[in-house]
N, C-alpha and C positions, 0 to 999 in steps of 0.2 A: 340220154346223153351222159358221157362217163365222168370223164373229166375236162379238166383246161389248164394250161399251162402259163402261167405270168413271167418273163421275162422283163428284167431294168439293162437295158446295155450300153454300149458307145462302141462304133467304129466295128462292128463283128459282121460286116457282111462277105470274110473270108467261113465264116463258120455255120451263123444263121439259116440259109438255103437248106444246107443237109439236116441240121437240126430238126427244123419244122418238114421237112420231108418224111423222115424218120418218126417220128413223134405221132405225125398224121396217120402214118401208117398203120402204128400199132394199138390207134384207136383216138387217139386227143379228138374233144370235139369243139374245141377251140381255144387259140393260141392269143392271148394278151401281151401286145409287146410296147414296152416304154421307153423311149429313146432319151437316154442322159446326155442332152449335148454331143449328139451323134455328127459327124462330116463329113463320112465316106457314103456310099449307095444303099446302106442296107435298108432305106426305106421305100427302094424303088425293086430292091431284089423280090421281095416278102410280100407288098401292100399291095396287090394280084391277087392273092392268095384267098380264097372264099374264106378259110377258117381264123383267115388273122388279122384282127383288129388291132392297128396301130394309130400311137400317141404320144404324146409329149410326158414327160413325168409328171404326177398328179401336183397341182401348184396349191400352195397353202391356205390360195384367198378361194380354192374351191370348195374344200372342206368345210362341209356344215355339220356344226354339234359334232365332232371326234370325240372319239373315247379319250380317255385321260393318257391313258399311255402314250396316244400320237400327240397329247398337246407337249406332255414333257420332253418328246425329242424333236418338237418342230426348230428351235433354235440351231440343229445341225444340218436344217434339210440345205441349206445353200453349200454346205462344205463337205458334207459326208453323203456318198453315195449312196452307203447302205441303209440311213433315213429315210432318202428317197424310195430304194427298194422297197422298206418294209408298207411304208405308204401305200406305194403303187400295189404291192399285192393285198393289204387288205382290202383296196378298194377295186382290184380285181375279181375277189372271194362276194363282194357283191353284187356286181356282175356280170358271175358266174350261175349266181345263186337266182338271178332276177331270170336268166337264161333257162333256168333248170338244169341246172350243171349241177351234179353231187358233189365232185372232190375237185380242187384246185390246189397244184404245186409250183413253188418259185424256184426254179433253178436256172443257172447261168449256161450262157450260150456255146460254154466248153463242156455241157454234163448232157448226157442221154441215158433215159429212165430205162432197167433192166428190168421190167413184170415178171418175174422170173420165180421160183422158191431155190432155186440152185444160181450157177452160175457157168452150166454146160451150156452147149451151142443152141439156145430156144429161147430166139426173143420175150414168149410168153405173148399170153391170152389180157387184153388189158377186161375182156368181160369177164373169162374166170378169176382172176387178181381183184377183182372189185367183189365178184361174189362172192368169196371166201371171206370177205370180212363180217365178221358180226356188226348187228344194227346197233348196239349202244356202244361203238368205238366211234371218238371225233379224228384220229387223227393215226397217218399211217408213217411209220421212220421207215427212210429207204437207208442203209448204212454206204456212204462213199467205199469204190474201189478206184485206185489213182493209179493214172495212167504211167507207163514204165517207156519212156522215148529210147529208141536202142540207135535211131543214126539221125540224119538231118529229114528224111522223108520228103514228100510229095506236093507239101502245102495242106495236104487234107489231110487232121488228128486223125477224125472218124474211121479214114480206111486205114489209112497208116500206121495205128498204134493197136496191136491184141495182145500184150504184156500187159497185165495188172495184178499190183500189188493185196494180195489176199489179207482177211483181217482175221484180227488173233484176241478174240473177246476177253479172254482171262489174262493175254498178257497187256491188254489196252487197260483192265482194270484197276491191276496193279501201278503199270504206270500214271494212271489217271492220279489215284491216291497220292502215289509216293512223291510225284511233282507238285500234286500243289502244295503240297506238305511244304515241301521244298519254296514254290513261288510265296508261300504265305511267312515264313521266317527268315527269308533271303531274297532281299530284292535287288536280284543282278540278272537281268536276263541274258548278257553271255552266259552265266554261270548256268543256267536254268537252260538254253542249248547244248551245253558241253554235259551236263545229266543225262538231256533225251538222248544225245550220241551214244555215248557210256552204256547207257539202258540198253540202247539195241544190239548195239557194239557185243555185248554179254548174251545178251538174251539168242541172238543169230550166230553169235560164237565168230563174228567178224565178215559173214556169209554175205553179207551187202553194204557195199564203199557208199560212206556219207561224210566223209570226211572232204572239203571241198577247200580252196584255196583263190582268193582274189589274186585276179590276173595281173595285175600290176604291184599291190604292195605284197602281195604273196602272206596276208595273214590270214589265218583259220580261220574257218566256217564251219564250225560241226555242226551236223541236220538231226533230227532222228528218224524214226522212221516212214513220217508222212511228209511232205514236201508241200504238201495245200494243207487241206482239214483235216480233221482227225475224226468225224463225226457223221453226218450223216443230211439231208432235205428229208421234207416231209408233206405230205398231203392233210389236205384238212378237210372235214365233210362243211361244205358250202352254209350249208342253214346254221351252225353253230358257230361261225368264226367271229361271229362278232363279241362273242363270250370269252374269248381270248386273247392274249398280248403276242404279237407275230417279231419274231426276234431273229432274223436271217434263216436260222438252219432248223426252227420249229416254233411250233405255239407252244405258249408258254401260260401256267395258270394265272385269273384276273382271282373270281368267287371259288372256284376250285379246278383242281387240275385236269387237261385232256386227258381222256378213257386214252390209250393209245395202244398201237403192238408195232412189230415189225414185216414188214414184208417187202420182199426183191431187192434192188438195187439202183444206187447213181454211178454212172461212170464218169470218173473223172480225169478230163483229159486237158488239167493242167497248161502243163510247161509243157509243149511237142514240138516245136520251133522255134530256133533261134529269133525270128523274127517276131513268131507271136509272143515270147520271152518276152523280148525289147517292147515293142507296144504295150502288152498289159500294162506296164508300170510305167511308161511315161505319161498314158493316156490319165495317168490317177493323180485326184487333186493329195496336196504336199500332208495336208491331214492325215491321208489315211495311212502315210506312212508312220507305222506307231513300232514305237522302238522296244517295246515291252514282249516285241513278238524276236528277237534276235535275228533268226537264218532269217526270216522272210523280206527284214529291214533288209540284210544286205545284199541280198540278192536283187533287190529294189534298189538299191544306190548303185549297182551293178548297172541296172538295165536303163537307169535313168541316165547315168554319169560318165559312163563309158561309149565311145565308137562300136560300130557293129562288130569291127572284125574282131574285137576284145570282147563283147557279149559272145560270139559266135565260137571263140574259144573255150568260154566257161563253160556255155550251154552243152559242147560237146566231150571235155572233156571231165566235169562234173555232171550235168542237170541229164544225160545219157547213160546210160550202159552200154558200152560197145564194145568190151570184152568176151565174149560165145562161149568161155569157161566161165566166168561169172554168171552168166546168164543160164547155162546149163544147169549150174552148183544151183542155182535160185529155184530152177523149176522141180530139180528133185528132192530139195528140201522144201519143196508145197510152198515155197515165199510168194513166188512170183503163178501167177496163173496167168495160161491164155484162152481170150476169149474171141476165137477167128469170126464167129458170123456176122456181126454187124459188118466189118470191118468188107466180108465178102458183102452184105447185101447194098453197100454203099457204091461199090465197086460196078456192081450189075443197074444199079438205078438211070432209070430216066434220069439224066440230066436238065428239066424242062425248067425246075422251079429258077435255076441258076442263070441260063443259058437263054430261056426267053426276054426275060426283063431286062438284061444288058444290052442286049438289041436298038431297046428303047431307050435307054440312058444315052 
């Protein structure tokens, strides 16, 4: 049994179905999904499903003897999300491990895993991607490609979106550096946005619009080049994650640091609808909105504060590319990559996982 995939969500059973569809396909051998205060069906979509086990998020008075890590952030689990998440997946990692699961990954209900060593049209082998790893690696980085929305599309990311933003290792390095340099003697984080623009601004030679404008008071929003993360998920080999501190987007050293390498890909599909725009961030408690992060704050007050028709303006005429010379200029300066197969092979799918359970609702 290869792997298993931990999921924490609320309200995703526009996304859900195809995810674990996909997922199953390309080998998962089972699906952990924790519902944060969910309201809409996705428990009725999914909980059919031989390979997925659904649950409530893991609750604090369960937890016997935690490591120290989880006890120092048990004080956020009622306000923050991603407390929760990280919980829920250590305690998926065991399991998984009790299952005979080898590797278990956390990722969110807008990412599909790319087993891939490239990024051309082949899903990838999840048994040859697991057998190229050597045995003294705990832990494997999938680096984020983020999804590029070019119109209003279908309701489904998955088929709808094959523009994704390619990564640039030595120019992500420099900038790593040079910002926090920047975050560490300057604590302004417009100021710390209006950098990352600048940076790519230069770096692209002006080659992709991120310069963005609230619909209403019409003040600036400069992006830089990522629009979510800038980083990467990760899998972890099931028998040793208890030797580790799990921090959203990877294990992190306790005694000493995961063996680690890199291999394939998260797709990340973001911002794709104006609608699923608006819900992410209404759906999120007022905490998580942290202003230290600039774009991401206001495009959250955006999606929180404003009407649809005013989100559905932004969403199109910033959080889009709908320009076909933009988009053309992107592909031939390698910015923008497409990757058509999934997109096809979502398209060709049985509809069953989606389409029987609603029957029953």
């Amino acid at each position: 049994m290869s792997f298993a995939i931990s999921y924490t969500v609320k309200n995703e059973a526009g996304l859900l179905p195809d995810a674990i569809a996909y997922h199953l396909a390309i080998g998962c051998s089972r699906i952990y999904v924790f519902f944060d205060g969910t309201t809409d069906n996705s428990r009725e979509l999914i909980s059919h499903i031989q390979q997925v086990t659904c649950a409530e998020c893991v609750e604090p008075t369960a937890l016997q003897a935690p490591p120290a890590w989880i006890a120092r952030i048990l004080p956020g689990w009622a306000t923050n999300m991603d407390v929760r998440k990280r919980i829920n997946t250590f305690h998926a990692a065991e399991l998984a491990r009790r299952e005979g699961i080898e590797w278990l990954i956390s990722i969110d209900a807008d990412e599909l895993l790319l087993l891939s060593a490239s990024v051309e049209n082949t899903i990838g082998s999840s048994e040859q991607y697991f057998d190229s790893i050597p045995n003294d690696v705990d832990q494997i980085l999938l680096p984020n490609l983020e999804a590029v929305p070019l119109g209003e599309g279908s309701g489904r990311p998955f088929a709808d979106c094959t523009s994704f933003l390619r990564r640039f290792p030595a120019t992500e390095l420099i900038w790593r550096y040079s910002s926090g340099l920047l975050r560490r003697t300057l604590r302004n984080p417009k100021i710390h946005a209006w950098y990352d623009y600048w940076f790519y601004y230069l770096r692209f030679r002006g080659a992709l619009p991120r310069l963005m404008r609230h619909p209403i008071t019409r003040e600036s929003i400069p992006a830089g080049y990522f629009l979510g993360y800038s980083n990467h998920k990760s899998f972890i080999r099931t028998r040793v994650a208890k030797q580790f501190v799990f921090n959203v987007h990877e294990w992190q050293k306790t005694h000493r640091h995961p063996r680690t390498v890199r291999r394939g890909y998260v797709l990340h599909y973001d911002l794709c609808s104006a609608e699923y725009f608006q819900e992410k961030f209404r759906q999120r408690h007022p905490s998580m909105m942290v202003k230290a992060f600039f774009f991401r704050f206001s495009i959250g007050e955006i999606a929180r504060e404003l009407p649809f028709n005013e989100v559905r303006y932004f969403f199109l005429n910033y959080l889009c590319i709908r320009n076909k010379k933009v988009i053309q200029r992107l592909r031939r300066q390698n910015i923008v990559i497409d990757i058509e197969h999934i997109a096809k092979w979502m398209d060709r799918r049985e509809p069953l996982l989606r389409d029987q359970p609603q029957n029953r609702v």
